[in-house]
C-alpha positions in Angstrom: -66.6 173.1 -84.8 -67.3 176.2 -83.4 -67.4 177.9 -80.1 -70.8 179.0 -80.2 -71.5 175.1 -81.1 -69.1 173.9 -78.2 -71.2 176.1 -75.6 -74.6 174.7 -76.7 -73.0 171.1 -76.8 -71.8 171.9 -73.2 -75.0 173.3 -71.9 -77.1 170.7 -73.3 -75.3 168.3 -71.7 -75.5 170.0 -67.7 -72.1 168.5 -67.2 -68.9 170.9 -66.3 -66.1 171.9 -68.3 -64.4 169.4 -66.2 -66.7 166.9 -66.7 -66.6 167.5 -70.6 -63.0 167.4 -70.6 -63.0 164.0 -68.8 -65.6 162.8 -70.8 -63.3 163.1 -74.1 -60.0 162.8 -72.3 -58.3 166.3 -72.4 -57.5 169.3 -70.2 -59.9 172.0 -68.9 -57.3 174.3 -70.2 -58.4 172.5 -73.8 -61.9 173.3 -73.4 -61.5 176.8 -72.3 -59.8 177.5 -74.7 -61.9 176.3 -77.7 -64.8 177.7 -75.8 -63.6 181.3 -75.7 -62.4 180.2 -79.7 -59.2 180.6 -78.7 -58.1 177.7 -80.4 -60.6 174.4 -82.1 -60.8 171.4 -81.7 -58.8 168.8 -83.5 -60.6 167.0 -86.0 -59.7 163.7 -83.9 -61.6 165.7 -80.5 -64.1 167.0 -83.2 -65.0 163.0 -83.4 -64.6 162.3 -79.7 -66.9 164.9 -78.9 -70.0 163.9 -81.8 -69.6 160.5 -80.5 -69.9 161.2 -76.5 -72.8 163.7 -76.8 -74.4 163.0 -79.9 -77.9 163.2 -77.7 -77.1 166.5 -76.8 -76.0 167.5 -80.6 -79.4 166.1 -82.0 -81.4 168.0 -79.4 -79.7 171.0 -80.7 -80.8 170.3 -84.3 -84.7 169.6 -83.6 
């Protein structure tokens, strides 16, 4: 998953990092970090995140 992915995801859904983060049970520091493409996402987050904003992923796709 990449960053520029990530960001959309996140803007989509109007929620703050620190909203994301709760929503998928990590740190900000996480998210920041996959969002600057520091590091990615897990493959086990990769899933966390499809299934907790899957609206905002299929908007993205239309």
């Amino acid at each position: 998953m990449s960053k520029e992915i990530l960001n959309l995801i996140l803007k989509a859904s109007g929620k703050t990092k620190k909203e994301f983060a709760d929503k998928i049970k990590v740190s900000v520091s996480s998210v920041t970090k996959w969002m600057t493409g520091i590091t990615k996402p897990t493959p086990n987050n990769q899933v966390k995140i499809r299934k907790e904003f899957k609206s905002e992923i299929a908007k993205l796709y239309k």
